[in-house]
N, C-alpha and C positions, 0 to 999 in steps of 0.2 A: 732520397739519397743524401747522404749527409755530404757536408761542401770538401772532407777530407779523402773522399772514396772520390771523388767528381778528380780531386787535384792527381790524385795517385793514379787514376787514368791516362790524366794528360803525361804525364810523367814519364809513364810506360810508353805514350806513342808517340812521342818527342823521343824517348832512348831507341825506339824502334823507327824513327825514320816513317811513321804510315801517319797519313792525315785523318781519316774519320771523318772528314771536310760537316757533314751534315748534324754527326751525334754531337764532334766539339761547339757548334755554333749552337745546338736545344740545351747541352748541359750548362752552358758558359751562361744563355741566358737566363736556364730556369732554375739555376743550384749555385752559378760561382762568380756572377756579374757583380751582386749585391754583396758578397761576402769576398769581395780581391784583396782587400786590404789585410786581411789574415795570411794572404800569400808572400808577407816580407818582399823579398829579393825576387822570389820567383813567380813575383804581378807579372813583370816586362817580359817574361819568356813565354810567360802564357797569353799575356794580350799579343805578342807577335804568332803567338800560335794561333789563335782566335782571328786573328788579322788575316793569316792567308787564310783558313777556311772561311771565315766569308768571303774572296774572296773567289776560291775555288765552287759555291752555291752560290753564288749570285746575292748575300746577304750583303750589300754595302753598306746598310746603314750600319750594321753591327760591326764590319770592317773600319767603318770614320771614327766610328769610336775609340776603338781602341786606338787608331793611327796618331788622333789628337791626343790622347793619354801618351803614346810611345814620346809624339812631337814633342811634346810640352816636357818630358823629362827629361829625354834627350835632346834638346837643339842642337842644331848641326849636324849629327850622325851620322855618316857615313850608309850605315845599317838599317836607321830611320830614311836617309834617302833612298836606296834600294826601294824599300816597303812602296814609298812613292811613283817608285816608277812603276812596280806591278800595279798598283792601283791604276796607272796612266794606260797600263798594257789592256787591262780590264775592261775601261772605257774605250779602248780602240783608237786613244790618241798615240799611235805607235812613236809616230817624229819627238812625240814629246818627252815618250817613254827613251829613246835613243841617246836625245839631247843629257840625260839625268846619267844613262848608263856610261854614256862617252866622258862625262863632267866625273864621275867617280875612277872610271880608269886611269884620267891623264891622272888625278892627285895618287893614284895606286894602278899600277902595270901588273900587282900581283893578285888582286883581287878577282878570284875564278866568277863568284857569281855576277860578279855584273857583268863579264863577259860571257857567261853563259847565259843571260837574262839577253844579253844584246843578239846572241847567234837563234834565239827563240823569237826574237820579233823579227828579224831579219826574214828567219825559216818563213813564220807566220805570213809575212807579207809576198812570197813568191820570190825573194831577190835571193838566190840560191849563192850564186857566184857572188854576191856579199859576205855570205854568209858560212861560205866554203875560206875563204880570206880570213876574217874575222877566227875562224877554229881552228885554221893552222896557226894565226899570232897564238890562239891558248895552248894550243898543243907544245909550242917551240917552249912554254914555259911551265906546263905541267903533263909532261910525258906520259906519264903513268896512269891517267887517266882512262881506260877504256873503255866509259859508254862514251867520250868525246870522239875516239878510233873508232866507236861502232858508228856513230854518227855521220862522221866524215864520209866512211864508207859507203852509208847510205847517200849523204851527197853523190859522192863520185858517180856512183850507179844510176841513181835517176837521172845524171849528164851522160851517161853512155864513157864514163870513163874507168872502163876495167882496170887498165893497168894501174891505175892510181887507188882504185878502192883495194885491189889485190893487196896493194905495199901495203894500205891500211891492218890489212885482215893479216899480213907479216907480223907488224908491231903486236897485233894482240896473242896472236901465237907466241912469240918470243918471251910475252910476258904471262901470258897462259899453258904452259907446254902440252897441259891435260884435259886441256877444256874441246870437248870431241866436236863443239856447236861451233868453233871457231874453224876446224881443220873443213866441217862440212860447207858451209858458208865459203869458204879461200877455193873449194874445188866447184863448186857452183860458178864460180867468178871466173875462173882456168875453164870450167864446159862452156860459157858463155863465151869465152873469147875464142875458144875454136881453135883449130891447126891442130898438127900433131905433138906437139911440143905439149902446147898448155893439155892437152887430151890427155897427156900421159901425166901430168902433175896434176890432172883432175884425179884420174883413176888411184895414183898414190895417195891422195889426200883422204880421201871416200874410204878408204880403206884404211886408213889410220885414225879416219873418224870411228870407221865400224870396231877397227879393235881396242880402242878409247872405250865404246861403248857400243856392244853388241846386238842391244834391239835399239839403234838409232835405224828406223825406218827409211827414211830421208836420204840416210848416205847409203843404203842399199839399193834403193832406185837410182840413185844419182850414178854408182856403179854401175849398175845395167847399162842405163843408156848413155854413158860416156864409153864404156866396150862397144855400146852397139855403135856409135857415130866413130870410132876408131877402128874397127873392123871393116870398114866399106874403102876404107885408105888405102889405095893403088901404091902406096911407097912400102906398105908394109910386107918384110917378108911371109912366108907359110908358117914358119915354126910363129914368130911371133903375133899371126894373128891365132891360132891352135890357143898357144897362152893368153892372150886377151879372152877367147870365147871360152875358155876353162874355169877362166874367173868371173866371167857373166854369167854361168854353169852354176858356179859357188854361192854367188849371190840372189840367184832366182831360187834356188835350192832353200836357202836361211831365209830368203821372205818367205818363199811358200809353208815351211815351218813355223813361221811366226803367227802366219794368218790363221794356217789350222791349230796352232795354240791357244789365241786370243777368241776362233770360234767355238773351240772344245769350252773356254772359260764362260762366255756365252749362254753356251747349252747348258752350263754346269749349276748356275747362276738362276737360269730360268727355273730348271728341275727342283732349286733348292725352294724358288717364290713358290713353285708350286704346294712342296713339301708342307710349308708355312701356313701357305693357306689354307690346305685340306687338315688341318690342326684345329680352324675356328676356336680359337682363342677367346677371341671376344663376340663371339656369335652366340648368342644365348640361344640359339634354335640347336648347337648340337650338343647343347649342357642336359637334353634330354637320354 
């Protein structure tokens, strides 16, 4: 492979956000180590590329390498310090990895990843309620953010704190209005908190997940059994439990459709291997 097809990879998975952790660290050593310096400008973006996949395989030596090449062009770096602290995260020296993340925030407050780097070791290490702290300071100053709102949420929840993860799953609704994984997720959080209140902004939600998107599975079971634990509710009038069980009615009806759709596809699927194979194609016994 020549060293120009090797660089036009990386290129594409740097514009693509995807690491290749294991293919970038065999190309880098057996096609583009020897030849970086043909890379101009675009050496340092690629040795930090190389840098975290070794660092995501467990290649460190191939990682010190390029860290000393990054080190030695950039002194000081801000971005070379980063580099640093994953290394540190890598070895399991977390405090030390903390110390470097904390040292880069006070000189920048705006600096997302190294407070995202900080709320992953924090995660890492069990101190939850640090690390719940730490991602509302990120939040308070990159809003918009929403795998940090899915995160939080996820905190919340493993604390047993509904109501706190629920606002969570608000913000990403507000900022997602169409996103049907959000609406079903927010009425998961209302069924788990129970009463009749959150019961009825379960069953609303589930069903604006379903009509977002119609074979979302998930929010038609989650309908069912938020009807069914709403139904047994002694405060509920007649007419209005009639309407809850019409719409658990509605919803066993659209899975039960679903299932013999996806088993008709099934069957359909099968009959077709079969077709294929009574063909023997490459069977030289039926070329007779």
């Amino acid at each position: 492979m020549h060293w120009e097809e090797v660089r036009d990879k990386f290129r594409i998975w740097r514009e693509d956000n995807s690491r290749h952790s294991e293919e970038v660290v065999d190309l880098w050593v057996n096609y583009l180590q020897s030849q970086k310096h043909k890379l101009g400008d675009e050496q340092w973006m690629v040795e930090e590329q190389v840098f975290i996949a070794g660092l995501d395989c467990g290649r460190l030596d191939v990682a010190d390498q390029c860290f000393i090449a990054l080190s030695k062009q950039f002194p000081g770096s801000v971005r070379v310090l980063k580099l640093k602290g994953m290394r540190l995260e890598t070895l399991e020296r977390h405090e030390d990895a903390l110390t470097i993340y904390d040292a880069i925030i006070r000189e920048d407050e705006t600096n997302s990843t190294a407070r995202k780097r900080k709320v992953a070791v924090l995660k890492s290490q069990g101190r939850i309620q640090e690390a719940i702290k730490e991602l509302i300071e990120y939040l308070s100053k990159f809003m918009s953010d929403g795998e940090a709102w899915q995160e939080l949420a996820d905190f919340y929840i493993k604390e047993g704190d509904y109501g706190k993860a629920a606002y969570c799953m608000e913000e990403l609704i507000l900022q997602n209005p169409h996103n049907h994984l959000y609406y079903t997720r927010y009425a998961e959080i209302k069924y788990t908190q129970g009463g009749a209140e959150n019961l009825e902004l379960a069953r609303n939600y589930f069903s604006m997940a379903i009509k977002l998107n119609p074979i979302n599975i998930r929010a038609y079971y989650g309908l069912i059994v938020s009807c069914s634990s709403s139904i047994t509710s002694s405060k509920l009038t007649s007419s209005k439990k009639k309407e809850i069980q019409k719409l658990s009615d509605w919803a066993q009806k659209k899975l039960t459709q679903r299932y013999e759709e996806e088993k008709s596809k099934s069957i359909k699927m099968d009959k077709l291997q079969e077709s294929l194979n009574s063909l023997c194609i490459t069977d030289k016994s039926c070329s007779s």
